[in-house]
N, C-alpha and C positions, 0 to 999 in steps of 0.2 A: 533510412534514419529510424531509430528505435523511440518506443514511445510509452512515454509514464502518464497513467494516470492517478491521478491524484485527487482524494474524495475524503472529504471533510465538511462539519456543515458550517463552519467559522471563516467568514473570507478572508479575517485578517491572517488566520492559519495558512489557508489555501496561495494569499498574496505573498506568505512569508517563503513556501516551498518555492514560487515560480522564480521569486528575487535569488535564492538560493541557487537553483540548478538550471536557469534559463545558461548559465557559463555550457555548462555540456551538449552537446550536440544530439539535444532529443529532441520531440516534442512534447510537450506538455500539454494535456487532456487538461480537464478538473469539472469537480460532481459535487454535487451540494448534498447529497446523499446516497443511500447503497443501491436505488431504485434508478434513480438517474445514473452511475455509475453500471450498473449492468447494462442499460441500454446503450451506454456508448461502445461498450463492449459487445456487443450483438452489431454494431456498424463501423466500427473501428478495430485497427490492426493495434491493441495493446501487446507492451513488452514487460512489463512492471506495473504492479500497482502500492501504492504507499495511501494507505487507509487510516484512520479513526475509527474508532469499537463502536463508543457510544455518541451516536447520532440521532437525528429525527428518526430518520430510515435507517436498521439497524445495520452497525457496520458486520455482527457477527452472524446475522442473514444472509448479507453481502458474500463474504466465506464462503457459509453454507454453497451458498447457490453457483459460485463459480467451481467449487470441488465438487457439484452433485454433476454438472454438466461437461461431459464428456472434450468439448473443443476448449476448455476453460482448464481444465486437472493439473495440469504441470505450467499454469502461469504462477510466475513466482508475485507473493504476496506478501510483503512487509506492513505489519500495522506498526502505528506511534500513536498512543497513545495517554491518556493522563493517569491511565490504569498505576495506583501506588506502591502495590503488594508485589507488584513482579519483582524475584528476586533469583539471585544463580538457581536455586532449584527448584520456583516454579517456572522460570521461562520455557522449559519443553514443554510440561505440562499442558501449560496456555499454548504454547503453538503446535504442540502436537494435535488438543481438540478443537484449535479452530480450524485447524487446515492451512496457519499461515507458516510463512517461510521462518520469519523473524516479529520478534515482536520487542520494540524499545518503549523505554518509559517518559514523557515529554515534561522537561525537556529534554531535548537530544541536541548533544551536540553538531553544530552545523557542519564541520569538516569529515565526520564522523558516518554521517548521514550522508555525506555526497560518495566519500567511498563506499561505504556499502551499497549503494544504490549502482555504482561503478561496477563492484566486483561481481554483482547479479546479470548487470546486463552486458557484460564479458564473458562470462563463463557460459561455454560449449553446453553445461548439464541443463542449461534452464532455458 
């Protein structure tokens, strides 16, 4: 079974992913921040992770530190965040320098959000 985690420091955020995609047959992680989220990752088999930037614990740390570590490099990483400015031509920009896969603007549509989260953890390259 594949497995997302999910790290936001808002639990009604956090409550709103699990009601969302508890339908899919993952499991569901979840981190209150980028600190606690790396450390599930050092003891758990993550397949996905679906983050917030700006956190207590910074979500673009969090990034950081899964692209600097070698067992970590090719997990795919979608943030959602409340970030306003992302627009067709900055979204590479932003996720080309944080290291994430995808980066959407919240709100995000909920059907929206289950597919891509789908096409990531189907797809052979990730």
């Amino acid at each position: 079974m594949k497995s997302i985690l999910l790290v936001d420091d808002e639990e009604q955020v956090l409550n709103s992913y699990i009601r969302l995609l508890r339908k899919l047959d993952v499991n569901l992680l979840t981190a209150p921040d980028g600190e606690t989220a790396f450390e599930i990752l050092e003891s758990e088999k993550v397949d996905l992770i679906l983050t917030d930037i700006y956190m207590e614990e910074d979500g673009i740390q969090l990034i950081n530190n899964i692209r600097a570590d070698s067992r970590f490099d090719q997990l795919p990483v979608i943030v959602v965040s409340g970030i306003t400015n992302i627009g067709p031509l900055g979204t590479a920009e932003v996720v080309s320098d944080l290291g994430a896969d995808l980066v959407l603007s919240k709100p995000v549509n909920p059907e929206y959000l289950v597919e891509i989260i789908q096409s990531f953890l189907t797809e052979d390259s990730h």
